[in-house]
ZADO-1210 file (C-alpha; in nm, 4 decimals, padded with zeros to 6 digits):
<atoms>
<atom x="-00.3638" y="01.9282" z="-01.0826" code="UNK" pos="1"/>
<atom x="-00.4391" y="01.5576" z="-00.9551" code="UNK" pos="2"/>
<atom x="-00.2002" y="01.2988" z="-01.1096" code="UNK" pos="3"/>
<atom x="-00.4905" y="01.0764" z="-01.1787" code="UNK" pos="4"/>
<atom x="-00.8605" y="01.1264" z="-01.1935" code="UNK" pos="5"/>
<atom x="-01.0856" y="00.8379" z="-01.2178" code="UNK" pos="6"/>
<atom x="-01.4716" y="00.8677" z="-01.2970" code="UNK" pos="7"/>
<atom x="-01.7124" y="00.6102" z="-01.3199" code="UNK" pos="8"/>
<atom x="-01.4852" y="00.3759" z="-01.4281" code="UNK" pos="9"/>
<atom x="-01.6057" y="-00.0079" z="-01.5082" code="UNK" pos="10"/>
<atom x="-01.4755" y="-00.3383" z="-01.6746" code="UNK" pos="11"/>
<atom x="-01.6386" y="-00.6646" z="-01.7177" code="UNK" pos="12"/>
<atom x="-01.5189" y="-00.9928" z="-01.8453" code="UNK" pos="13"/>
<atom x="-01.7781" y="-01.1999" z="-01.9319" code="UNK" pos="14"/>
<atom x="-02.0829" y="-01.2106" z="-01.6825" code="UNK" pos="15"/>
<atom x="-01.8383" y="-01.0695" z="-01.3994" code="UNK" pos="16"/>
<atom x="-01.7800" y="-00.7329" z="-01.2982" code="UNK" pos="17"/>
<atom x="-01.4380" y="-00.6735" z="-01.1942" code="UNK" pos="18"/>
<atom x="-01.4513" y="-00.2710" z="-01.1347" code="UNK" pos="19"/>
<atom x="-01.7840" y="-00.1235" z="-01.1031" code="UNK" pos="20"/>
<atom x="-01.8825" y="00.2481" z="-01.1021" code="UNK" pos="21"/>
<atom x="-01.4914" y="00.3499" z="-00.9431" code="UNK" pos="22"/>
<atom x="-01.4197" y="00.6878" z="-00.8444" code="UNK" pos="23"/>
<atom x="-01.0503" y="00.7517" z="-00.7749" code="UNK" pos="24"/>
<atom x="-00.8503" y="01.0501" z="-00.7154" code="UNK" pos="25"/>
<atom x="-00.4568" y="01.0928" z="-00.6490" code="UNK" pos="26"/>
<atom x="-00.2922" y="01.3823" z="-00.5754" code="UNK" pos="27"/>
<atom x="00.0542" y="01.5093" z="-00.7273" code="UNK" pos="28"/>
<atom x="00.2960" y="01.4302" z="-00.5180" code="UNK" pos="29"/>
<atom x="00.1232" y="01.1026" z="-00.3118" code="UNK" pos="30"/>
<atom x="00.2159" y="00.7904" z="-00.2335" code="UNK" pos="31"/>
<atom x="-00.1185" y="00.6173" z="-00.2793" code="UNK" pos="32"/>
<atom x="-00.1994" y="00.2635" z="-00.1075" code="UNK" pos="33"/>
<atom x="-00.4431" y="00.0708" z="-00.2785" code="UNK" pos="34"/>
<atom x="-00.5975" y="-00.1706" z="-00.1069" code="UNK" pos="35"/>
<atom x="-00.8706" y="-00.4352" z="-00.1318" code="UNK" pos="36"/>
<atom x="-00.9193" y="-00.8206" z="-00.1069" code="UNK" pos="37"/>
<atom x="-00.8174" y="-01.0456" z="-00.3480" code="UNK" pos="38"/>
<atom x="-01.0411" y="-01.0174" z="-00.6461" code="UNK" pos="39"/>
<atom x="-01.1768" y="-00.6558" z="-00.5579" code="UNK" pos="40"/>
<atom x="-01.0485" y="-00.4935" z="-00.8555" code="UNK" pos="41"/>
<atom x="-00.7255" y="-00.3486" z="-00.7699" code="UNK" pos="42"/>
<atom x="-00.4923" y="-00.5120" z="-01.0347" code="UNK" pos="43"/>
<atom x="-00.7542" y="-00.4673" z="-01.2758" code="UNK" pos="44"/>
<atom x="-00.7594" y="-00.0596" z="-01.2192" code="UNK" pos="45"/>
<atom x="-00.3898" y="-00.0554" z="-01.2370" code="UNK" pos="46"/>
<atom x="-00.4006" y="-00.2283" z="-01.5968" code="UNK" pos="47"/>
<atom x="-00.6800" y="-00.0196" z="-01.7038" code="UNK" pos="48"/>
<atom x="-00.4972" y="00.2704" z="-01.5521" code="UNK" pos="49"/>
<atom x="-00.1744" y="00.1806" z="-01.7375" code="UNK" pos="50"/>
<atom x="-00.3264" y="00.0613" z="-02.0903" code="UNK" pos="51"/>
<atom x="-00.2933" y="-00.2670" z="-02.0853" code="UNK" pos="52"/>
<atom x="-00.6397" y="-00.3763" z="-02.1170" code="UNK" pos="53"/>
<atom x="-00.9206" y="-00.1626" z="-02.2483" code="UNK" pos="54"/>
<atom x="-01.1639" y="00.0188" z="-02.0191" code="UNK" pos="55"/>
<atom x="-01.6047" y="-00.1220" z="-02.0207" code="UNK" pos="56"/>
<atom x="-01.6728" y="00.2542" z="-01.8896" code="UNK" pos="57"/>
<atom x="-01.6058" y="00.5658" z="-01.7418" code="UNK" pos="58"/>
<atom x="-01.2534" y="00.7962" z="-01.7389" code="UNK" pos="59"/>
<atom x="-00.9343" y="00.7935" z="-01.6598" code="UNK" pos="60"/>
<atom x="-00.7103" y="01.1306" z="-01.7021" code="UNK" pos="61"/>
<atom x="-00.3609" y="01.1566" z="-01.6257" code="UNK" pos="62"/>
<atom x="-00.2088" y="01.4987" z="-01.5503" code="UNK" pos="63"/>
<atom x="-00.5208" y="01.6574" z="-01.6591" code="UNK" pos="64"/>
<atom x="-00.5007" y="01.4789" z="-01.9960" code="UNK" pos="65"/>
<atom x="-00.6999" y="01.1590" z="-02.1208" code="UNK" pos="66"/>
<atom x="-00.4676" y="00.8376" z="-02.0316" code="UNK" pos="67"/>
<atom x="-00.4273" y="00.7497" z="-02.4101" code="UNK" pos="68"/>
<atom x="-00.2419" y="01.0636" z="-02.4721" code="UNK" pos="69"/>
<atom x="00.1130" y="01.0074" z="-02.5558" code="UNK" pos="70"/>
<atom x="00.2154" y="01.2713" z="-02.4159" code="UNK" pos="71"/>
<atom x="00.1494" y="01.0982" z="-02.0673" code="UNK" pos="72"/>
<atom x="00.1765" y="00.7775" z="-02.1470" code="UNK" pos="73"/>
<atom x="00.5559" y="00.8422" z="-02.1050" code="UNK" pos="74"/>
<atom x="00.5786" y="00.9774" z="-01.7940" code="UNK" pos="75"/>
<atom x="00.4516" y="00.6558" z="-01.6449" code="UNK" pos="76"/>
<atom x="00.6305" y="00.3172" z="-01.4863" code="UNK" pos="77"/>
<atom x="00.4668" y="00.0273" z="-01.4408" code="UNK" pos="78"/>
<atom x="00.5458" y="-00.2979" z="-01.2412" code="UNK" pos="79"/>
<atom x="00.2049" y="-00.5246" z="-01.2630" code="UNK" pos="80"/>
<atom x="00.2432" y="-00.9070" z="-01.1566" code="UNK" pos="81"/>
<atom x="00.6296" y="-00.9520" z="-01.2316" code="UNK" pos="82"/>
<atom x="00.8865" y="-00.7950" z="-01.4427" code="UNK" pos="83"/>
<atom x="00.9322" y="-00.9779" z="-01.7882" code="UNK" pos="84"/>
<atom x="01.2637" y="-01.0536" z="-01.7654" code="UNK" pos="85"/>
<atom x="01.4828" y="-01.3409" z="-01.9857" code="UNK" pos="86"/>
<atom x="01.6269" y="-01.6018" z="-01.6903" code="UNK" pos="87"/>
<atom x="01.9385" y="-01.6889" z="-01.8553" code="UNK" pos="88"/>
<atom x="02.0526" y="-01.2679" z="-01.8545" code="UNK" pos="89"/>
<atom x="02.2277" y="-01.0910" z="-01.6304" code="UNK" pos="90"/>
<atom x="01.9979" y="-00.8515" z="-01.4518" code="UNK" pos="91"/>
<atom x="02.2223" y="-00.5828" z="-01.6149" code="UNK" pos="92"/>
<atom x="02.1207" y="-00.7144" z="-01.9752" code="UNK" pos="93"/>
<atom x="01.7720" y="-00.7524" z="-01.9107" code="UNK" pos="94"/>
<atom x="01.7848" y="-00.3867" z="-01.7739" code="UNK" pos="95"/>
<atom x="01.9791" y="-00.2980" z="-02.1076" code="UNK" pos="96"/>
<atom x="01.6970" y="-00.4896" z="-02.3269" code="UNK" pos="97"/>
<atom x="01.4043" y="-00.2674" z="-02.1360" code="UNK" pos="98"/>
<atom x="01.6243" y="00.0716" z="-02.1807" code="UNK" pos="99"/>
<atom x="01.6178" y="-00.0245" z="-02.5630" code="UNK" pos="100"/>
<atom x="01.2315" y="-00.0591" z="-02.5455" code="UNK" pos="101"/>
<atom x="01.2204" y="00.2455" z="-02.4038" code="UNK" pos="102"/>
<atom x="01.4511" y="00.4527" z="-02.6487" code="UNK" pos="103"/>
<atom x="01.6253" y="00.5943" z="-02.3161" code="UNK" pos="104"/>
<atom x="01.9827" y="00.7591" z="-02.4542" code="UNK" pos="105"/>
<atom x="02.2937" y="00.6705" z="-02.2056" code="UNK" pos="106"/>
<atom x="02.1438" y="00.3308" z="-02.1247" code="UNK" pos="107"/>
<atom x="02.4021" y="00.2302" z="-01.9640" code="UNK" pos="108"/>
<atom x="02.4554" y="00.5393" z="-01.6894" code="UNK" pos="109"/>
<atom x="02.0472" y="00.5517" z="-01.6786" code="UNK" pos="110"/>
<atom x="01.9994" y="00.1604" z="-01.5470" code="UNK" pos="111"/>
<atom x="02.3222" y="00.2570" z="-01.3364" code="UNK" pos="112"/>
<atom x="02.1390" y="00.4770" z="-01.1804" code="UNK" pos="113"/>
<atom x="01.8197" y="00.3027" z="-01.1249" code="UNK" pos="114"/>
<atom x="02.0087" y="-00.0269" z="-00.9881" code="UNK" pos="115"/>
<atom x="02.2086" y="00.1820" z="-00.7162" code="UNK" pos="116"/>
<atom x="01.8895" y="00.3656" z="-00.6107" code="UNK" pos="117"/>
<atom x="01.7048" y="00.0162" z="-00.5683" code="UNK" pos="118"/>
<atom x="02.0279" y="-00.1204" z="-00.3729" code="UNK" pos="119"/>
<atom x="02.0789" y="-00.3846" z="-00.6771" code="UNK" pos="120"/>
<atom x="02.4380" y="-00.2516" z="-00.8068" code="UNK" pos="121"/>
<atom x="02.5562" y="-00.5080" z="-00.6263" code="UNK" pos="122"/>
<atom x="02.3876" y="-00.7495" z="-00.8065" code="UNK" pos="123"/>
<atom x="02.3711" y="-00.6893" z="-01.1509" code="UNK" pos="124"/>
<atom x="02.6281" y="-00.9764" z="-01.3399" code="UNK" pos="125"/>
<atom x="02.3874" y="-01.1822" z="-01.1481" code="UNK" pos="126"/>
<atom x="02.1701" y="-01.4246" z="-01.3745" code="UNK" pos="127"/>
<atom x="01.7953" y="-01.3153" z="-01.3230" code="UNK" pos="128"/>
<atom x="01.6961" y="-01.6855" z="-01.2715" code="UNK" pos="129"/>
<atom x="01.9465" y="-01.7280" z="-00.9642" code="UNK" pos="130"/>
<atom x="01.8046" y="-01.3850" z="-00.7995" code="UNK" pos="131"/>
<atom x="01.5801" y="-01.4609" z="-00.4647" code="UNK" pos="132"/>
<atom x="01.2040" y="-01.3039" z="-00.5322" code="UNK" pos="133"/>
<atom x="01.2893" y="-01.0600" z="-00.2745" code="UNK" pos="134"/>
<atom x="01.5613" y="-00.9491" z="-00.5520" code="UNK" pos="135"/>
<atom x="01.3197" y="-00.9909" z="-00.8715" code="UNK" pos="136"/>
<atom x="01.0997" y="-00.7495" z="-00.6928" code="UNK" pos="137"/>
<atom x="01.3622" y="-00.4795" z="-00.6880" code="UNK" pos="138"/>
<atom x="01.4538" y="-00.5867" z="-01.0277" code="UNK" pos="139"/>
<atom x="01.0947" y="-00.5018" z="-01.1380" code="UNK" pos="140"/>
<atom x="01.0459" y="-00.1750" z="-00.9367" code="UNK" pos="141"/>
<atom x="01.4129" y="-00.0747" z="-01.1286" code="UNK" pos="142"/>
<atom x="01.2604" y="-00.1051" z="-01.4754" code="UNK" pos="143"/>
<atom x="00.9614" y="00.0826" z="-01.3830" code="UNK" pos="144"/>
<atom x="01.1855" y="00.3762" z="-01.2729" code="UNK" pos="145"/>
<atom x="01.3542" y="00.3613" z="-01.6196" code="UNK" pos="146"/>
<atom x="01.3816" y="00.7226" z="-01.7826" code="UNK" pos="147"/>
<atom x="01.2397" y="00.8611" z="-01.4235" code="UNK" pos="148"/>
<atom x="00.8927" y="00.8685" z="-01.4591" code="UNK" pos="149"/>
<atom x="00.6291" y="01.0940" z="-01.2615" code="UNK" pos="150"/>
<atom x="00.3820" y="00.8358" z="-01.2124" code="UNK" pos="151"/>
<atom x="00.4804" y="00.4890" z="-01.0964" code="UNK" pos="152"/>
<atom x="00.1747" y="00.2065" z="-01.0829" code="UNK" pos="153"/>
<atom x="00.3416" y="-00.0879" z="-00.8771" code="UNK" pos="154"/>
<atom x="00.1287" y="-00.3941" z="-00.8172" code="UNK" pos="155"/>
<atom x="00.1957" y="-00.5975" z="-00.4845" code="UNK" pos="156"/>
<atom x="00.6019" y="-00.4314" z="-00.4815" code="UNK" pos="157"/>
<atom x="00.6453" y="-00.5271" z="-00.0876" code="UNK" pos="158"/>
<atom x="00.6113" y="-00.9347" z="-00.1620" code="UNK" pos="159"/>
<atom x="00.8753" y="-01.1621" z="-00.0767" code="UNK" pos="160"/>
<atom x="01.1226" y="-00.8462" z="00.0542" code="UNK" pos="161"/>
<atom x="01.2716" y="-00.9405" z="00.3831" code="UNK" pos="162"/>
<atom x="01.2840" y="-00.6596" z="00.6842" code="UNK" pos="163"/>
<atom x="01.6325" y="-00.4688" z="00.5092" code="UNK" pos="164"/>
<atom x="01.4460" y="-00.4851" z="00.1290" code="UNK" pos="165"/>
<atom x="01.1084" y="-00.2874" z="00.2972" code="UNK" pos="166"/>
<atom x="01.3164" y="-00.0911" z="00.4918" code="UNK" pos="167"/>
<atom x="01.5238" y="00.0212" z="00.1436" code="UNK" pos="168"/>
<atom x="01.1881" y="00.0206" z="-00.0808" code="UNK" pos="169"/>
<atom x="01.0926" y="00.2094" z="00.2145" code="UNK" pos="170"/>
<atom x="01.4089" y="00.5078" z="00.1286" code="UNK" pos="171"/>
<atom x="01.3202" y="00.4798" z="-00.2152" code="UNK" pos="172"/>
<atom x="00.9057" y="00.5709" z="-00.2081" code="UNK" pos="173"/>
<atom x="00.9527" y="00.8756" z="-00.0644" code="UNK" pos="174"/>
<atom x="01.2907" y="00.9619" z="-00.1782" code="UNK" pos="175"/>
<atom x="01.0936" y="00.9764" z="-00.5558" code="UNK" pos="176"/>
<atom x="00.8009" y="01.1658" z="-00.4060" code="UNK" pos="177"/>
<atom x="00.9859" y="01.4219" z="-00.2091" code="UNK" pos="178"/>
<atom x="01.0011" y="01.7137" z="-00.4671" code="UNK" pos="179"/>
<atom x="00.5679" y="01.6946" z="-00.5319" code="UNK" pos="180"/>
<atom x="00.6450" y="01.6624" z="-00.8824" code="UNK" pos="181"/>
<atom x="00.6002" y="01.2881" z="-00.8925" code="UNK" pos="182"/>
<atom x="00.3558" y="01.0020" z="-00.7286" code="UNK" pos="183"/>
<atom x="00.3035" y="00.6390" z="-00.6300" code="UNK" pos="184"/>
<atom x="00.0294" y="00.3934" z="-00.6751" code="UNK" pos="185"/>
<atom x="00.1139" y="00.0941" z="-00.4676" code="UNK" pos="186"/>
<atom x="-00.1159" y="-00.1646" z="-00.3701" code="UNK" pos="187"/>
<atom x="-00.0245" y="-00.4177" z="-00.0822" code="UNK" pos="188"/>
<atom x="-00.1463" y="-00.6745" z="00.1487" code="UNK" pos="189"/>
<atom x="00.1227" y="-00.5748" z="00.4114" code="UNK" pos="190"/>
<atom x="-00.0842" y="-00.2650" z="00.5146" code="UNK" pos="191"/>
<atom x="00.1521" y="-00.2152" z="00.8098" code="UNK" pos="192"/>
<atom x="00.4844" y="-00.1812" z="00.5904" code="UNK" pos="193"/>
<atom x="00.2166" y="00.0682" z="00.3346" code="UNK" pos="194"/>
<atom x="00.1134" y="00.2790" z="00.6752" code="UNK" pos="195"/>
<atom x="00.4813" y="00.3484" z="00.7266" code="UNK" pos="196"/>
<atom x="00.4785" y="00.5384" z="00.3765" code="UNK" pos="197"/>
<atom x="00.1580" y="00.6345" z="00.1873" code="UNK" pos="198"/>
<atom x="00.0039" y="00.9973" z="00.2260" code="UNK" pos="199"/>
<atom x="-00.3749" y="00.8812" z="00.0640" code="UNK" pos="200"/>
<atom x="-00.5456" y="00.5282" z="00.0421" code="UNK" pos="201"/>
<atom x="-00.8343" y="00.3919" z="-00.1581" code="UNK" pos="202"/>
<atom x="-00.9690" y="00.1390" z="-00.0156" code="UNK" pos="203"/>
<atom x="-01.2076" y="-00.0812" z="-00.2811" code="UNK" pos="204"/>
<atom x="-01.4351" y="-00.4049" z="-00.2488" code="UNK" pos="205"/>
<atom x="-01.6122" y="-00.5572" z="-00.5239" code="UNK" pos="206"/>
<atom x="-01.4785" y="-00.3393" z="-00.7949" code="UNK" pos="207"/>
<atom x="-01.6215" y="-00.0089" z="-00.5806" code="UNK" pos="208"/>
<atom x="-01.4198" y="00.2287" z="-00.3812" code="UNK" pos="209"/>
<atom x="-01.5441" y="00.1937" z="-00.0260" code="UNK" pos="210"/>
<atom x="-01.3632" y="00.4990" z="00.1152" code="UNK" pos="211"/>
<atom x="-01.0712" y="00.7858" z="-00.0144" code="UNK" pos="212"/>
<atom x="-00.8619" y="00.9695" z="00.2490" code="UNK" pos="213"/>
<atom x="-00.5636" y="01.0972" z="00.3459" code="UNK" pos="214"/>
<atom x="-00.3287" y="00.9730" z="00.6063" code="UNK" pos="215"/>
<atom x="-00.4101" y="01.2186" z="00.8327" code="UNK" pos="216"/>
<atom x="-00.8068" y="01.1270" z="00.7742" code="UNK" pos="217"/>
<atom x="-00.7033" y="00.7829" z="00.8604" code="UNK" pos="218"/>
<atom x="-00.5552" y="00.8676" z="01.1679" code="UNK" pos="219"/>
<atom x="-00.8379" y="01.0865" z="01.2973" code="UNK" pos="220"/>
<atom x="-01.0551" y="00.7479" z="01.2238" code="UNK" pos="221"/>
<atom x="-00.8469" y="00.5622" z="01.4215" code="UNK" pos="222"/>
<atom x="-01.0174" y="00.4492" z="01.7243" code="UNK" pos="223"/>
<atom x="-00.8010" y="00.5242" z="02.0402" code="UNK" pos="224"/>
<atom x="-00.7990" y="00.2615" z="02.3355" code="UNK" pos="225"/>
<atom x="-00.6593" y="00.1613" z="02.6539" code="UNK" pos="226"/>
<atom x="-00.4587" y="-00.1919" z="02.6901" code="UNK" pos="227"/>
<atom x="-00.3777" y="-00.3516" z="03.0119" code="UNK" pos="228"/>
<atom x="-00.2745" y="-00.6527" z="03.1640" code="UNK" pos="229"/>
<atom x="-00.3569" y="-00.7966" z="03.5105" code="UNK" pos="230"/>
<atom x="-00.2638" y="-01.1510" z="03.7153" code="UNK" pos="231"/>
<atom x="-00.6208" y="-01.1873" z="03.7060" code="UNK" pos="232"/>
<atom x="-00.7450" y="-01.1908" z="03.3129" code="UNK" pos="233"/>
<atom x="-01.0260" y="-01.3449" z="03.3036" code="UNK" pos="234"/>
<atom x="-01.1346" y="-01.1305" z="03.6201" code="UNK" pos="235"/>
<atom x="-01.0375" y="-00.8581" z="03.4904" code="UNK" pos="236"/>
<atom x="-01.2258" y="-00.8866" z="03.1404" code="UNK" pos="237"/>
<atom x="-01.5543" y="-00.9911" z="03.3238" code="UNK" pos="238"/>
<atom x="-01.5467" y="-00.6855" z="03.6034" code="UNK" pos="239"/>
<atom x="-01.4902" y="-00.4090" z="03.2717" code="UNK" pos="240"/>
<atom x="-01.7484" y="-00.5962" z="03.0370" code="UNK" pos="241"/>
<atom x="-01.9882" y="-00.5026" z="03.3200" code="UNK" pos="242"/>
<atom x="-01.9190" y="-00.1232" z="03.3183" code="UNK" pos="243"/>
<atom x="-01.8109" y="-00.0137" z="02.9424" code="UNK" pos="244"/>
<atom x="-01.9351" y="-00.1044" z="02.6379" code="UNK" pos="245"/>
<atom x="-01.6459" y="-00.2639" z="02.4349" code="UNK" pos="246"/>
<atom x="-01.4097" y="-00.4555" z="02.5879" code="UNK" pos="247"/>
<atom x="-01.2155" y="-00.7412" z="02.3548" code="UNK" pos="248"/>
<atom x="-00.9014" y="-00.9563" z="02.4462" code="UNK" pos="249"/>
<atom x="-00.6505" y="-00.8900" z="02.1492" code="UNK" pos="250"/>
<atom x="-00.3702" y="-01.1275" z="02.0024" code="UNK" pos="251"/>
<atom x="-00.1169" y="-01.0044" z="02.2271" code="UNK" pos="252"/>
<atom x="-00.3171" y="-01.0999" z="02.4998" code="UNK" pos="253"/>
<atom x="-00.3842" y="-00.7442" z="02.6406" code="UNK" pos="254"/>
<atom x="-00.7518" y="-00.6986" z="02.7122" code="UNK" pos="255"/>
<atom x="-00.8720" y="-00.3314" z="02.5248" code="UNK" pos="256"/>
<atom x="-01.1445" y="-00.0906" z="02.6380" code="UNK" pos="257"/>
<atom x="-01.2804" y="00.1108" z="02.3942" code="UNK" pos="258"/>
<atom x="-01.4467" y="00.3075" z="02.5625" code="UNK" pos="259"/>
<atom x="-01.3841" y="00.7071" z="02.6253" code="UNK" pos="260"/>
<atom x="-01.2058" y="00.6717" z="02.9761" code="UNK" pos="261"/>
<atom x="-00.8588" y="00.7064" z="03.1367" code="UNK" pos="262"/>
<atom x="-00.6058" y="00.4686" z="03.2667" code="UNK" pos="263"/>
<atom x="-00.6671" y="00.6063" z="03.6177" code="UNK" pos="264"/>
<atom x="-01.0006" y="00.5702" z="03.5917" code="UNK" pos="265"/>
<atom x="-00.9752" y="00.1925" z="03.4901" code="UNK" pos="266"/>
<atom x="-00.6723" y="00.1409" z="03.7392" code="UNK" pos="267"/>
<atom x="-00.8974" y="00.2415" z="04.0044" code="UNK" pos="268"/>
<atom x="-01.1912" y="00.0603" z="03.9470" code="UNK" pos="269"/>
<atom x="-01.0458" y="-00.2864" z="03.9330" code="UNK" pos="270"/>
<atom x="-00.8289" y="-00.2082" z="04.2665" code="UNK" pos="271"/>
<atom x="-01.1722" y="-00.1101" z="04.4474" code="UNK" pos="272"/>
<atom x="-01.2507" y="-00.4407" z="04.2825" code="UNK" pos="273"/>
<atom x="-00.9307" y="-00.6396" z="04.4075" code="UNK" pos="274"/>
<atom x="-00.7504" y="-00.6251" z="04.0870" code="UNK" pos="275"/>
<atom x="-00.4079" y="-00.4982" z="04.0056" code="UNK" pos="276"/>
<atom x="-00.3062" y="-00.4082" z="03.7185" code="UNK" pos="277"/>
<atom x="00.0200" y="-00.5042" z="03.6015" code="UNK" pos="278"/>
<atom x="00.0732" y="-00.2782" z="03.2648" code="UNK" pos="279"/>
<atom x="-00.1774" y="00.0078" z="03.0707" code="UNK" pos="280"/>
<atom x="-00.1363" y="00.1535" z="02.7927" code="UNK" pos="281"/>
<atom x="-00.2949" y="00.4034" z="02.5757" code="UNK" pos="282"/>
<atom x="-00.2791" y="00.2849" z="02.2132" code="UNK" pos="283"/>
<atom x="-00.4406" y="00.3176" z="01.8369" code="UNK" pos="284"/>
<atom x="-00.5234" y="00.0627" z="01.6031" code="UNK" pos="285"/>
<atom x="-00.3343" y="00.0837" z="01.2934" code="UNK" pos="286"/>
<atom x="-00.4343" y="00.0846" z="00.8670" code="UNK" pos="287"/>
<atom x="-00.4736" y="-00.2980" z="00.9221" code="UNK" pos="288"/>
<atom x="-00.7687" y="-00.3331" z="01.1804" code="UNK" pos="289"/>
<atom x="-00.9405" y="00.0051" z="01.0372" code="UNK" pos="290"/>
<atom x="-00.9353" y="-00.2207" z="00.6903" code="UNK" pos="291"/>
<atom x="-01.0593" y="-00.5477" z="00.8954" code="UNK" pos="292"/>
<atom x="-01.3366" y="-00.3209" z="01.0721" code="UNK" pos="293"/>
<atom x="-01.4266" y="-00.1642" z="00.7130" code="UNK" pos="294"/>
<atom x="-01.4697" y="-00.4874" z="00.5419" code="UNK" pos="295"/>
<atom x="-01.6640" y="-00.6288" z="00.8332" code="UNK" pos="296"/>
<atom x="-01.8861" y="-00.3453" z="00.8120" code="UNK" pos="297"/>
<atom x="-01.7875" y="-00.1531" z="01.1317" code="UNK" pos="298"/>
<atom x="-01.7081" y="00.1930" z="01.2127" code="UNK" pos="299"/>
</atoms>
């Protein structure tokens, strides 16, 4: 059984089209980056997916079960946008207030719990108001694992944590999905910090889902390549555009063939050619220049 199983789903507002047609499929047990540009749908699904605004079109089942049943509705936390929270309370109170909402018995040892797991203990006779955003965020993704749900939906998480808060949001994704029983949807714009974690991805644009697949799937798409550097660059580039097909300087300032070949292969070529090659590598791109390919419509 699939945690959630989208079909055909759609939503308008007005004239615009925010999710068009969306198919969408995550596993039990997956940590599930969603990504897209801004505007392509993605916090719209999650409402949609979570009940807070109505659906144009299409299904959404949870579990196996339509998303309106109550019976799944609680098994679900949700952090979309920010965490309503009252400024002038302790983070501890406004964690009380939500347990309340939420009917949870032993409040008090439940948002415990949640606080230490998020590494907020620490923190909680702060005033919410006086917390960093790095420290709302954790805040947020705390309530949302009130009364331990098996579905979390978490909206942009990863903004404003510093390296240590990723690292520890890190811990806590797949500390919650390590049993199967439970899974993440978590969309982000830091696609490397979402690489380090999620098993599946969705990639959408315009409201439609471009592509589905699995980590693994991702990493077979992955185009392989060899980086080097030489005291002659500009050489260099011009001798190996003139015998393979793709060759691109990079931001780092290493100069990539794309081509199927070997770093002896390249090494010797540009010494027949008086070049020496200081340092080659064999390397991957990563989740973020697949994405960048994807939207620019390559391969």
């Amino acid at each position: 059984m699939n945690a959630v199983e989208i079909k055909n789903l759609s939503k308008s507002f007005g004239p615009k089209q925010a999710v068009c047609g969306l198919d969408m499929t995550v596993p039990m047990g997956a940590i599930y980056g969603f990504i897209g540009e801004n505007g392509s749908g993605k916090s719209t699904t999650e409402k949609m997916i979570c009940g807070l605004i109505p659906t144009g079109g299409g299904s959404i089942k949870l579990y196996g079960k339509d998303y309106t049943d109550e019976s799944v509705r609680t098994k679900m936390g949700v952090l979309i946008e920010a965490p309503g929270c009252f400024p002038g309370l302790t983070v501890f109170d406004n964690m009380m207030i939500q347990a309340a909402n939420l009917n949870i018995e032993n409040s008090v040892k439940e948002v415990t719990r949640v606080l230490k797991t998020v590494r907020m203990e620490g923190a909680a006779g702060n005033k919410y108001k006086n917390c960093s955003l790095g420290m709302k965020q954790r805040v947020g993704i705390a309530m949302a694992l009130l009364g331990d749900p098996t579905l979390l939906v978490l909206d942009e998480p990863l903004n404003g944590l510093d390296a240590d808060g990723m690292r520890i949001m890190r811990e806590v994704f797949l500390n919650i999905v390590k049993d199967g029983k439970r899974s993440i949807i978590v969309s982000s714009h830091l696609l490397g910090e979402l690489q380090k974690v999620a098993t599946h991805y969705g990639i959408i644009r315009h409201g439609k889902m471009i592509v589905e697949m699995t980590a693994d799937e991702l990493d077979a798409s992955c185009r392989t390549y060899m980086a080097l550097q030489s005291a002659e660059m500009n050489r260099t580039k011009m001798l190996l555009g003139c015998r393979y097909s793709r060759v691109e300087e990079d931001e780092a300032g290493y100069i990539r063939v794309y081509d199927l070949t070997t770093p002896e292969e390249i090494v010797t070529y540009l010494y027949e050619n008086g070049v020496c090659v200081t340092e080659i590598k064999t390397d991957k791109i990563g989740l973020e220049e697949y994405y960048i390919d994807l939207m620019k419509g390559g391969k």
